[in-house]
N, C-alpha and C positions, 0 to 999 in steps of 0.2 A: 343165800345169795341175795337179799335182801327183800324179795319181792316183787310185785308190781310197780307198787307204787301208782299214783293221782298227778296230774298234772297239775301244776298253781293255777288258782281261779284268778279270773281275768280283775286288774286294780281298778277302783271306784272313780273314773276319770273325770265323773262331773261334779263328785264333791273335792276333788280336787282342784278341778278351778275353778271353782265359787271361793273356796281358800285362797287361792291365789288373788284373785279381784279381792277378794275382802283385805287380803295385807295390802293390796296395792293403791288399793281407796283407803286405806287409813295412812298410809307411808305419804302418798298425796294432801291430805289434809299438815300433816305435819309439816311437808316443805313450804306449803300455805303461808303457816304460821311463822316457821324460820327467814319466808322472804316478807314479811309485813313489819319492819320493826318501827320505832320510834325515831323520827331524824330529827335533831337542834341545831339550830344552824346560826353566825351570825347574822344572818338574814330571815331567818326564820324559823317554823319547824312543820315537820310534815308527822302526821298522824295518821293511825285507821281504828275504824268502828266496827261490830260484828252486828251478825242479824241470823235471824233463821226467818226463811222463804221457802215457800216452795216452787221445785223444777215444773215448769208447764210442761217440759218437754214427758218427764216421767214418770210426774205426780209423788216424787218423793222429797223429803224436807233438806234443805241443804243449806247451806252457810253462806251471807253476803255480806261483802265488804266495801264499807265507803270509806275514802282517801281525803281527807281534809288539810288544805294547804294555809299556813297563817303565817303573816309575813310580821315583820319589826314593826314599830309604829314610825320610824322615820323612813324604813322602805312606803310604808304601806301608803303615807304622806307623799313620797315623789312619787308613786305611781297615779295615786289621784291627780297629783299638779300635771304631768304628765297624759292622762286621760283627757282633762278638760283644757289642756293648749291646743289635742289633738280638738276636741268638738271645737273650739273657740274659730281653729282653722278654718274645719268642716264650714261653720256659720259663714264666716269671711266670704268662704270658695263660692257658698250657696246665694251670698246677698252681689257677687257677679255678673250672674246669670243675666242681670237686665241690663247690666253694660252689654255683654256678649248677643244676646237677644236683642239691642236695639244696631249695635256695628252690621248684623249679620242680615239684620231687614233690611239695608241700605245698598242696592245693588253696583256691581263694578263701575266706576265711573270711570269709560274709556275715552271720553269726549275731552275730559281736561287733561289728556296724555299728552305729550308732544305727539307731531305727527311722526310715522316713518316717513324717513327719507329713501327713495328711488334712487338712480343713474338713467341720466335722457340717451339716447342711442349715441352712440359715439360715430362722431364725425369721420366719416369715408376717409381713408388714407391717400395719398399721394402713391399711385404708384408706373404714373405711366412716365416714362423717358425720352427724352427725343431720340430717335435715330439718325445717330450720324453713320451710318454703314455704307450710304449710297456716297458718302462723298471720301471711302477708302481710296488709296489707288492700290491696285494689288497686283501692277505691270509694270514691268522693266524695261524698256528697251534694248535689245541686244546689239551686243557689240559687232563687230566683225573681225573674225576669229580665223588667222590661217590653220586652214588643216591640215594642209600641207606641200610639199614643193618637190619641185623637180632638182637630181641631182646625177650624178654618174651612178651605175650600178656596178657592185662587186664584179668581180671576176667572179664567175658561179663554177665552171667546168676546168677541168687541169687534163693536160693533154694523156691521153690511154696509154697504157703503153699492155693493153690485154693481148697484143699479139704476141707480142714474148715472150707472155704468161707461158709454162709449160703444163698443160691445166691436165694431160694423159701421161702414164706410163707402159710403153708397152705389156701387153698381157701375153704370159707365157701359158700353153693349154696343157691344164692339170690333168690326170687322170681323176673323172671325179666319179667314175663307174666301175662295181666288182663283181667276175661273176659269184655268183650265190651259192652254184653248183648245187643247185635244191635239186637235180635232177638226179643226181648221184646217191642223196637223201636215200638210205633203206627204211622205210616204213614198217616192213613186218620181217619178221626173223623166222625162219626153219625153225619147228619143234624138236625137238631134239630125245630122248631117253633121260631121263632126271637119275644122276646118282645120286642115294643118299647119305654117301661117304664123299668127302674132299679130304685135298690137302691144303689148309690156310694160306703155302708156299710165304709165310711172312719174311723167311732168309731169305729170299729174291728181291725186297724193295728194295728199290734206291732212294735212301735218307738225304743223302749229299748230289751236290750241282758244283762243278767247279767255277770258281772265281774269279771274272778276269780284272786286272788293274785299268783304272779308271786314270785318264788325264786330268788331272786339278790344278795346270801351273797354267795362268795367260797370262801375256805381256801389257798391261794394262796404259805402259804409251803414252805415263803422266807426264814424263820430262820434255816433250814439243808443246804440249798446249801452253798460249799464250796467258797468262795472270794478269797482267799488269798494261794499261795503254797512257799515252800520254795525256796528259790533259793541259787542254787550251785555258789561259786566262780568259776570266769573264770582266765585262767594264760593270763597275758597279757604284760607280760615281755618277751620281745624277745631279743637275741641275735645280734644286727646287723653288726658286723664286720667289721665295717667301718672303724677302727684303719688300718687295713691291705689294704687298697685300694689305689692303685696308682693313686693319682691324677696327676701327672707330669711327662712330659716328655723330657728325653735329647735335647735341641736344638742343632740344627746343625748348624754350621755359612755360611752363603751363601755370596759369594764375589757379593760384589755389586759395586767395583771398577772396572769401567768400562777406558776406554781409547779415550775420547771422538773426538782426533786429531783435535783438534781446532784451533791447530796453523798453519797446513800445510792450514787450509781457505784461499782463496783469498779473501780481503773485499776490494780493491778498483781495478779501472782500469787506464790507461792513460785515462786523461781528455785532451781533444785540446782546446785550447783555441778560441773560437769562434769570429769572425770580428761582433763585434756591435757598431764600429763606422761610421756610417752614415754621410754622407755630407744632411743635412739637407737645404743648399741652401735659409735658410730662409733672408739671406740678401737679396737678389736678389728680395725678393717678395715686389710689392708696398701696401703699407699699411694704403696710405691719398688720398684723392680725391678732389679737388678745393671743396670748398662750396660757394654756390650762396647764395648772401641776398635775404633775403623772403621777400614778403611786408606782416605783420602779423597784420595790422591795417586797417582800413577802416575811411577815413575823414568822415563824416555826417552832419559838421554844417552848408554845406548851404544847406539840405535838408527840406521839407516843415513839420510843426510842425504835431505830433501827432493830427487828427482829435478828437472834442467829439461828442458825440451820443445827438443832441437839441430836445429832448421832447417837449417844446415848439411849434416846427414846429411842431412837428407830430398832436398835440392838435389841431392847427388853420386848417390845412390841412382836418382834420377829423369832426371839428366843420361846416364850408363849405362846405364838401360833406351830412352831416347831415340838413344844411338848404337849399340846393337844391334840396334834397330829401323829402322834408314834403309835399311841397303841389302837389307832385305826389301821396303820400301816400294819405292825404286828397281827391283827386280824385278817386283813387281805393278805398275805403271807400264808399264816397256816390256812385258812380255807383255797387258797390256790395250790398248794402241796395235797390238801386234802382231794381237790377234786382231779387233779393230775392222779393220784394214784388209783381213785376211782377208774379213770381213764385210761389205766393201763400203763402208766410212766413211770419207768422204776430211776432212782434216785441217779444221777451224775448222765442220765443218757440225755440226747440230743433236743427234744422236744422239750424232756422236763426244765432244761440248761435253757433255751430260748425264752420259754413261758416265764419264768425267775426274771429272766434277764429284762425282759418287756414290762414286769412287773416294778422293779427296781427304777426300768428307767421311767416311769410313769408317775414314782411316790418321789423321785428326782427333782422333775418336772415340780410337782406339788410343794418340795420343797423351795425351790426356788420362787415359787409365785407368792409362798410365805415369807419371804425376804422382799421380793418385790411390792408386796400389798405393806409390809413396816415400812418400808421407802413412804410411798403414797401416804402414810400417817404422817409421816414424818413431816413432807414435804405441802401435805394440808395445812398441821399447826403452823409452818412457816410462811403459806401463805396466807394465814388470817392472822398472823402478828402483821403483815407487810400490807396489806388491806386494810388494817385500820390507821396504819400512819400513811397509806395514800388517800385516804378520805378526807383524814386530815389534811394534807397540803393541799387537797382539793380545793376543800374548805378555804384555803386562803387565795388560791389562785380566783376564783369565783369571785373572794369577795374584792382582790385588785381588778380584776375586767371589768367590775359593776363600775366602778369610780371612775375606772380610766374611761369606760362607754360616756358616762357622763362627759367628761372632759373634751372629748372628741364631739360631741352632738357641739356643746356649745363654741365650741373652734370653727365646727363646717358651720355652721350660723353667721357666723362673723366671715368667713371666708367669701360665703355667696354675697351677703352686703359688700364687701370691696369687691369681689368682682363685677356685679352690675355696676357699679357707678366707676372701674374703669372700662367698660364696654360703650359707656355714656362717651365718657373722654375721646376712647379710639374711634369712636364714630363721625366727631367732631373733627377728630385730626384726619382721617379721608376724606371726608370735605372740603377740607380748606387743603388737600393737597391735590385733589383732584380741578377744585379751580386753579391753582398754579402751573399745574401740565397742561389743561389749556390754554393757559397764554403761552406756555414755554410753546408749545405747536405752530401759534401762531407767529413765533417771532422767529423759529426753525424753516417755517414754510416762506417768511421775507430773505431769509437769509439765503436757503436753495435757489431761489430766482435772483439773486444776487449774483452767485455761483454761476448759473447758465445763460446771464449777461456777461461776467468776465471772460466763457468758454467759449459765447462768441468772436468777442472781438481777438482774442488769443487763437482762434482759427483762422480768423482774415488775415494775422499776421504772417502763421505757419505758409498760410499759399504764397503771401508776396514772397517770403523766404525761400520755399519751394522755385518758384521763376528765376530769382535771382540765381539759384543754385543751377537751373537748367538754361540759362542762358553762358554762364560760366564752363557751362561742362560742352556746350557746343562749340564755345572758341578754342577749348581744349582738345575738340576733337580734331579740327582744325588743324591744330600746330600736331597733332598726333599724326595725322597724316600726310605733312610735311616731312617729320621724323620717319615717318614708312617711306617715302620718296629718297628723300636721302639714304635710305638703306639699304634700298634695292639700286639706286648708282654706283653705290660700295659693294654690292652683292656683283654689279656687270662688270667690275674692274677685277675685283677677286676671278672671277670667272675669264678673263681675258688673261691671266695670269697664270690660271689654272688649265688653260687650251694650251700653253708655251710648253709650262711643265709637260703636257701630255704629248707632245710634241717631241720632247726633247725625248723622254724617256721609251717612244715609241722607237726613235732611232737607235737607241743605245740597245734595248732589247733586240731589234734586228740585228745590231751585231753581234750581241751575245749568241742569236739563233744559230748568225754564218758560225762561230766559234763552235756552238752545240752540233751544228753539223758535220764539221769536221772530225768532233769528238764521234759521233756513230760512225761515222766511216773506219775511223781507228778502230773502234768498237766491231764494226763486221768483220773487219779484213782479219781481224784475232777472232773469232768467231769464225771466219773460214779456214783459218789456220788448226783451230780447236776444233773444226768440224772432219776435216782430213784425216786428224791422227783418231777422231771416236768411229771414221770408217776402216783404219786400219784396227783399229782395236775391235768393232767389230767382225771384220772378216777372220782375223783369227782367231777371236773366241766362236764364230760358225764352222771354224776347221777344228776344233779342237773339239766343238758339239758334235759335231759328223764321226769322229775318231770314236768318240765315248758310245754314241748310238750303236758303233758296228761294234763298240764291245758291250754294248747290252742287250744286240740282236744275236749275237754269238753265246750270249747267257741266255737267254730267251732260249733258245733253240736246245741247248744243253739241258734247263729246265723241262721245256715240253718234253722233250728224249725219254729223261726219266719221270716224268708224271705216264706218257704212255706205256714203261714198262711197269711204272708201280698200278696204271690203270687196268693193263692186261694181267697182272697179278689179282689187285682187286677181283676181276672179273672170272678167272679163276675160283677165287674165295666164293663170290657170290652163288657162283655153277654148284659150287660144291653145298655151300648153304642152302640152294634154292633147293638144289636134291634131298638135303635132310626134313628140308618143311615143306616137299612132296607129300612127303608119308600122311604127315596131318593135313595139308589141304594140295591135293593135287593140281587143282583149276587154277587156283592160283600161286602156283607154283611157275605152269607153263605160261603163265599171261608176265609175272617177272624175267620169266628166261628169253621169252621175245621182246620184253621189251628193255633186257639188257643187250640183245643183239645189235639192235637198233638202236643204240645208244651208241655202241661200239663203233658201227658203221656211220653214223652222225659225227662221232668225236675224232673220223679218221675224216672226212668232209671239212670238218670244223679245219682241221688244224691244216690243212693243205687250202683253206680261206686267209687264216689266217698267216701262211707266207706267203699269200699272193697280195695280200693289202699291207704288210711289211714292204716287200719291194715297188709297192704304188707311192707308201711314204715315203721312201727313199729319192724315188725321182723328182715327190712335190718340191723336196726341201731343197733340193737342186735348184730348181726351178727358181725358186722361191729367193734363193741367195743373189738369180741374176736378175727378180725384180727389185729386189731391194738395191743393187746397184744402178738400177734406172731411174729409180725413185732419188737415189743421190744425186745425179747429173739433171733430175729437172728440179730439184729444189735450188741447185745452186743458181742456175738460170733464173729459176724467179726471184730470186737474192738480188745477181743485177739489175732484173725488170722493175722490181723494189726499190732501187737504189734511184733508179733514174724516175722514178714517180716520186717520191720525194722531195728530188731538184726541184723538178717541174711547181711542186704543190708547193713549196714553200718561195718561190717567184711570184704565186699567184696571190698569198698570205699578203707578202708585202703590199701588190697590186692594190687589194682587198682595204688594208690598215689605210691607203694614203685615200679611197672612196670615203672609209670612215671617219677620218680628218673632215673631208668636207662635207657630209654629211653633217658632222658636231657642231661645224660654222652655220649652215642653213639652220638646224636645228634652232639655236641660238637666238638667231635672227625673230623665228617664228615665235621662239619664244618671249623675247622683247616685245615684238609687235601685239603678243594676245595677253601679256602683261599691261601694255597701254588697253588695250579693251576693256581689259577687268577695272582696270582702277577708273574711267570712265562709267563701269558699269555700277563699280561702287559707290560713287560721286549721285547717280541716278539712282538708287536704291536708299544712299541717305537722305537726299531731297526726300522722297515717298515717304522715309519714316517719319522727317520731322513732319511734314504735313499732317500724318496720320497721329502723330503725337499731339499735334494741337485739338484733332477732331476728339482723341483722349483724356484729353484736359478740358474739353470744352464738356464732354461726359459726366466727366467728371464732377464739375460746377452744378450740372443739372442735379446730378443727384443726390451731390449735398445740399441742394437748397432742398430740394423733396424732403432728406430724411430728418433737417431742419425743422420744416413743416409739419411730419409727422413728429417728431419728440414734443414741438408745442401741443400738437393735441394729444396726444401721449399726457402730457405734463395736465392739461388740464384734468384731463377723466381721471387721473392719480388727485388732485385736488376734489375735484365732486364725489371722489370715493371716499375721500377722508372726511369732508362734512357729511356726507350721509352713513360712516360709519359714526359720526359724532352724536350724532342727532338719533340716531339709533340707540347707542350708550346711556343718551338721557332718557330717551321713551322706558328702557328696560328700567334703570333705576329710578325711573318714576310708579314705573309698577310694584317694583318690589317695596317700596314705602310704603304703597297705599296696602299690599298685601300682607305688612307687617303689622301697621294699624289699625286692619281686619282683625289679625290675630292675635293682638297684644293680648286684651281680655282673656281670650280663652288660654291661651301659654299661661298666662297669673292664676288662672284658677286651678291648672293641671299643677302648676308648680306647689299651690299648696295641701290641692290633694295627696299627689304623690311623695311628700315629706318625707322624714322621719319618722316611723311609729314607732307605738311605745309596744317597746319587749317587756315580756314577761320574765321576772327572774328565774333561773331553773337551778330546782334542787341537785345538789351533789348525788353522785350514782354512789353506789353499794355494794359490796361480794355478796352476792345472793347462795343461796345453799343448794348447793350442787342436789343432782337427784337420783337416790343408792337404792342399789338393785333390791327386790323384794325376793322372800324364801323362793327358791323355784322348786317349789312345790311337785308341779307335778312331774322335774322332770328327775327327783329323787322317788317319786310313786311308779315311774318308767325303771328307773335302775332295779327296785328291788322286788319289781315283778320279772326283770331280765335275769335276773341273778338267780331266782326260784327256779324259771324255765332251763336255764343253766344246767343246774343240779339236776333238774327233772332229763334234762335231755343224757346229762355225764349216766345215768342209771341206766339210759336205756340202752347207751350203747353199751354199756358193759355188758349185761344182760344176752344183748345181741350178739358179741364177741363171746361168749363162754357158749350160745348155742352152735354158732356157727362152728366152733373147736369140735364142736362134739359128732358134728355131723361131717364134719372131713376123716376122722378118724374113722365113722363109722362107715362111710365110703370105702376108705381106704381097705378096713376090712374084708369089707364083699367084694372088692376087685381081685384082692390077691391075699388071701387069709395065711398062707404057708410064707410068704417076704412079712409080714406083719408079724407074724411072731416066732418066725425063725426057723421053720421046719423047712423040709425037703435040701440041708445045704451035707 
C-alpha cells in the first residue's frame, strides 16, 4: 500500500531570493548599458563614461556614469556669440543703475503741477413768484332766476259714482255644521267565544256596482255672442308746421387770419469753423520689418526606410515556444492521471473528466500566451525599425527649429525697434490733437451762447404771437356768441311752432278719444250681450251638474251598499280567521274581535255621516247657484256705474290737457326769462376769466424771466465745470509725464534684462530598452514544493480511504454478522 511515506522538507526561501536580487541586479546593469548609448547629431553628439565608486550608502563598489555633451563648432560659436550679447546686455542694464539711482533721488515735484481746479458755490436759484391769487375773482353775480309761477290747477277729482257701486252680494246661510255623531261611536265590543273554523263566505261578495248614465251634452250658446263691433274712424291727419321752422342760422365770420411772425424767427446761428485738420504723422511710422528665411523643408532621404510589420517571425517565434512547451504539457498530463488514480478516480468518471478538463484548459491558456508573447516579438522589432527612423526625422526637425529660432530672435529685434519709434510718433500725434479739441471747445462753447441768444429773442417772438392769437380768439368768441343769440331766437320760433303743432294734435287726439269712446260702448254692450248668453250657458251646465251629481250620489250609495255587504262578509272572514289564530294566541285573538266590533259599529256611524253631509252638499250647491245669480245682477250694475265714471273722467282729461296748454305757455315764458339770466350770467363769468387770464399771463412772464435767470446760472456753473474739468486733465497728464520720466530708466534696464536668453540646444530623445522580467525564482521554488506536498497529501488520503473501508466493513460485521454473510435467510 505504499507506506508511510515523509512529508517534503520545507524549500530554501532565502537562497532563493538572494538568486532572485542577484538576476535582478545584473538584468539592471544591463538595461544600464542598453539605455547609455552614443548620440551624433548634426549639431552635435552626446557621449558616456564609466567609473567604479563606491555606494556610501552600502559600502559596496558600484558603476558611475558621466554624460558629456559636445556641440559643432559653428553651434558651439553661436552660443558663445550668444552668451556674451546676453553679458554685454547684463553690462548695459548694470551701467543704468546711476541714471535710475539719480531720477529716483529727486522727489515728486508737485509744486510745478497745474493747480486743480474747484467749482465756487453756485449762485441761489430764483425761485420765488409773485402772487397773483389775491387779485382772482372767483364770484359771479347771480341772475334772477324765475322759479316759478302761478297758473290754473288740473282738475284733480272726477265725480264718484261709488254709490252705485254694488260692492255686496247677498249671502245665502250655508250649512257649515255636521253632526259627528261621535256619541253613537262604540268603543269596546262584547267578547264573544272565538271559533276556530269559519266560512271565507267569499260567494257572497259583491264585485259589481251598477252604472248609471252620465249627462255629457250642454248647449254651449255660441251662436248669440257677439264677435264683431263697429268701428269708428280715427282722424289721423295732423297738422305739422314744419313749413314755418327755422332750420338755419346766420353765421358769423370768425377772423382766423392770424399773424404768425415768422419772419422776425431766428433760424440759423454763427457757425465757427472748427480745426480738423490733424497732423496725422503717419509718415514717420515704420511700417516693414527685415524678414528672416524660414527653413520650411525637412531633407529625409538619408533617413532609414519605413519599417514592415514580418508575420513570418512572429509564426516561427510562436511555432518554438509551442514545441517547447509540449512535452512539459505531456508531463503535467500523465502526472495528473497519475495522481487522480492515486486519489481514487477511475478513468471516464466525473472528477477524473473535470480535473483533465481544467488541465487542458490551463496548457490552452499557455498556449495562447505563447502566440501572444511571438506577437510582442514581433511587434518589438517593428518598433525598433520605426524608432530609429523617428530619431531620424527628429534629427531634422531639431535641426529646422534651431534656424527658424534664429530667424525669429532676429525678426522680434527688429519688430521692438519699429515699434518704439512708432509709440514716439503716436505720442506726438495725441498732442497735437489734444491741442486741437481744445480749441474745437472753445469755439463749441461761442457757438452755444450764440444758440441761447437766438432762443431768446425767438421766445419774445413766440409771446407776441401767443397775444396776437389770444386777442383774435376773443373777438371770435364774440361773434361766437352772437351765433348762440341767433340760435336760441331760431330755437323760440321753432318752439312757438312746435306749441301750434301740439295744439293742434291735442284736439284731434280728443277726438279720436270721443271716437275710442264710443268704440267701448260698442265694445260693452257686445260684452253684455256675450255676458247673458255665458249666464245662460252657465245655468245649464249647473242643471246638467246637479243631474250628473244625483246620478253619482245614486252610484255612491249603490257602491257603499255593496262595500257594507262585502264589509260584513269580510267581517265574517275575519271572525272565522280570528278564531283559527285563537288557538295560537288567544289574547290577541279577543283584542282583534273587539276591535273589529268597533270598527263595525264606527263604519255603520261613518256612513250614516256621510249621507248626512251628502244632503248638506246638496243644499250648499243650491244655495250656491242663487249667489251666483246675485253676483250677476251686481256686476252688471257696476258695468253701468263704470260707464258713467268714465264720462265723467274723460271730461276731466280734457279739463286737465287745456291747464297743461297753459302751463307749457308760462313754462316757456320762465323759461325765456332764465335763459336771458344765464347769458348775462355768462357774459359775467367771461369778464372773470379774462381778468384771471391776464393775472395768468402775467404769471406767466414772472416765471419765465426766473427760469431765464436760472438757465444763465445754470449755463455758467456748466462753463466752470468744464474749465475745471480742463485744468484737471492737464494737472493729471502732467503727472503722468513726470511719472513716466521717473520710470523710463528703470523700464530700459528691465527691458534688457528680461530679453531673450539663450537656449540651450537639446539632444534628440531615444527608444530606451524596456525592462524584462527576471527568472521568478522563487515562485517556481513555491510550485515545486507544492506539487511535493500534493503528492504527499494524494498518499495520505488514499491511505486514509483503504482504512476507513476496513473499519466500516468491520462494523458492519459486529452489528449484524448473519445479514453480512448471508445466514439466518
Amino acid at each position: 500500500m505504499g507506506g508511510k511515506g515523509r512529508a517534503p522538507a520545507a524549500p530554501d526561501y532565502v537562497g532563493a531570493a538572494q538568486q532572485q536580487a542577484a538576476a535582478s541586479r545584473e538584468l539592471t546593469n544591463v538595461q544600464n548599458f542598453a539605455n547609455r548609448p552614443t548620440i551624433n547629431t548634426p549639431f552635435g553628439s552626446q557621449s558616456w563614461q564609466t567609473g567604479s565608486t563606491v555606494d556610501p550608502a552600502t559600502g559596496q563598489t558600484v558603476t558611475s556614469w558621466t554624460q558629456n555633451n559636445t556641440l559643432a563648432p559653428e553651434l558651439q560659436q553661436a552660443l558663445g556669440a550668444q552668451i556674451g550679447l546676453q553679458n554685454e546686455r547684463s553690462q548695459l542694464a548694470s551701467d543704468f543703475m546711476g541714471r535710475v539711482e539719480q531720477e529716483y533721488q529727486r522727489p515728486f515735484d508737485w509744486q510745478s503741477l497745474p493747480q486743480m481746479a474747484g467749482l465756487d458755490q453756485t449762485t441761489s436759484l430764483n425761485t420765488q413768484v409773485a402772487d397773483y391769487t389775491p387779485a382772482l375773482r372767483t364770484d359771479v353775480a347771480q341772475q334772477g332766476v324765475v322759479g316759478g309761477f302761478n297758473f290754473g290747477g288740473p282738475q284733480m277729482g272726477v265725480a264718484s259714482f261709488n254709490e252705485a257701486i254694488q260692492g255686496g252680494v247677498p249671502q245665502y246661510g250655508l250649512q257649515t255644521s255636521f253632526d259627528p255623531m261621535m256619541s253613537s261611536l262604540r268603543t269596546n265590543t262584547q267578547q264573544s267565544p272565538v271559533s276556530t273554523s269559519f266560512d271565507p263566505m267569499t260567494g257572497g261578495v259583491q264585485r259589481g256596482v251598477q252604472n248609471l248614465d252620465v249627462n255629457r251634452q250642454f248647449n254651449p250658446m255660441t251662436q248669440g255672442i257677439t264677435s264683431s263691433l263697429q268701428n269708428t274712424s280715427v282722424d289721423t291727419g295732423f297738422t305739422p308746421m314744419n313749413n314755418n321752422i327755422r332750420s338755419s342760422v346766420p353765421n358769423i365770420a370768425v377772423d382766423t387770419q392770424f399773424d404768425p411772425m415768422a419772419n422776425d424767427i431766428r433760424r440759423s446761428v454763427q457757425n465757427f469753423n472748427l480745426d480738423a485738420r490733424f497732423t496725422p504723422m503717419i509718415g514717420d511710422l515704420s511700417r516693414g520689418v527685415q524678414r528672416e528665411s524660414l527653413q520650411r523643408g525637412l531633407n529625409m532621404g538619408d533617413n532609414p526606410a519605413l519599417p514592415q510589420f514580418d508575420s513570418s517571425y512572429r509564426d516561427t517565434v510562436a511555432q518554438s515556444l509551442i514545441e517547447r512547451m509540449q512535452p512539459v504539457h505531456e508531463r503535467q498530463q500523465q502526472q495528473l492521471e497519475t495522481q487522480l488514480a492515486n486519489q481514487g478516480f477511475t478513468v471516464g468518471s466525473e472528477g477524473y473528466t473535470r480535473a483533465l478538463a481544467d488541465l487542458q484548459a490551463r496548457q490552452a491558456a499557455e498556449r495562447y500566451n505563447a502566440l501572444d508573447t511571438a506577437g510582442n516579438e514581433a511587434q518589438r522589432l517593428f518598433n525598433m525599425g520605426m524608432g530609429a527612423r523617428q530619431q531620424a526625422f527628429q534629427e531634422d526637425v531639431t535641426g529646422g527649429q534651431f534656424s527658424n529660432a534664429a530667424a525669429q530672435q532676429a525678426f522680434q529685434q527688429g519688430l521692438s525697434a519699429n515699434q518704439f519709434q512708432n509709440q514716439a510718433t503716436q505720442q506726438a500725434f495725441q498732442q497735437d490733437m489734444a491741442a486741437r479739441q481744445a480749441a474745437n471747445q472753445t469755439l463749441g462753447q461761442q457757438f452755444g451762447q450764440n444758440i441761447q441768444s437766438a432762443n431768446f429773442g425767438n421766445q419774445a417772438i413766440q409771446q407776441a404771437f401767443n397775444q396776437n392769437v389770444a386777442a383774435r380768439q376773443a373777438a371770435n368768441q364774440a361773434r361766437g356768441q352772437q351765433f348762440v343769440q341767433n340760435l336760441q331766437s331760431a330755437n323760440f320760433a321753432n318752439q312757438a311752432l312746435q306749441q301750434g303743432f301740439q295744439q293742434d294734435m291735442a284736439a284731434r287726439q280728443a277726438a279720436n278719444q270721443a271716437r275710442g269712446q264710443q268704440f267701448g260702448q260698442n265694445l260693452q254692450t257686445a260684452n253684455f250681450g256675450n255676458q247673458a248668453l255665458q249666464q245662460a250657458f252657465q245655468q245649464d251646465l249647473a242643471a246638467r251638474q246637479a243631474a250628473n251629481q244625483a246620478t253619482g250620489q245614486q252610484f255612491g250609495q249603490n257602491l257603499q251598499a255593496a262595500n257594507f255587504g262585502n264589509a260584513a262578509l269580510q267581517q265574517a272572514y275575519q271572525q272565522a280567521l280570528g278564531a283559527t289564530q285563537a288557538a295560537n294566541a288567544a289574547r290577541g285573538q279577543e283584542f282583534q274581535q273587539n276591535l273589529a266590533g268597533n270598527q263595525f259599529a264606527n263604519q255603520a256611524i261613518s256612513q250614516g255621516f256621510q249621507q248626512n253631509m251628502a244632503a248638506d252638499q246638496a243644499s250648499n250647491a243650491a244655495l250656491n247657484a242663487q249667489f251666483q245669480q246675485g253676483l250677476s245682477a251686481g256686476q252688471f250694475g257696476n258695468a253701468a256705474a263704470n260707464q258713467a265714471f268714465q264720462q265723467n273722467l274723460g271730461a276731466a282729461q280734457f279739463g286737465n290737457q287745456a291747464q297743461q296748454q297753459l302751463f307749457g305757455q308760462n313754462l316757456s315764458q320762465a323759461d325765456l326769462a332764465n335763459r336771458a339770466a344765464a347769458q348775462a350770467f355768462s357774459q359775467d363769468l367771461a369778464a372773470n376769466q379774462f381778468n384771471n387770464q391776464a393775472l395768468g399771463q402775467a404769471s406767466a412772464l414772472d416765471l419765465a424771466r426766473m427760469q431765464a435767470q436760472n438757465n444763465a446760472l445754470a449755463q455758467q456753473q456748466s462753463l466752470n465745470q468744464s474749465f475745471a474739468d480742463q485744468q484737471n486733465r492737464l494737472r493729471q497728464q502732467a503727472i503722468a509725464e513726470q511719472m513716466q520720466r521717473r520710470g523710463m530708466s528703470l523700464n530700459e534696464m528691465n527691458a534688457l534684462l528680461s530679453g531673450q536668453q539663450v537656449a540651450m540646444p537639446q539632444m534628440p530623445s531615444f527608444v530606451s530598452a524596456g525592462r524584462a522580467e527576471t527568472p521568478n525564482i522563487l515562485g517556481a521554488t513555491q510550485m515545486g514544493y507544492d506539487a511535493a506536498l500534493g503528492a504527499y497529501n494524494a498518499q495520505q488520503a488514499a491511505g486514509a480511504n483503504m482504512l476507513g473501508g476496513l473499519f466500516s466493513l468491520g462494523s458492519a460485521a459486529m452489528g449484524n454478522p448473519a445479514g453480512l454473510f448471508g445466514f439466518g435467510r
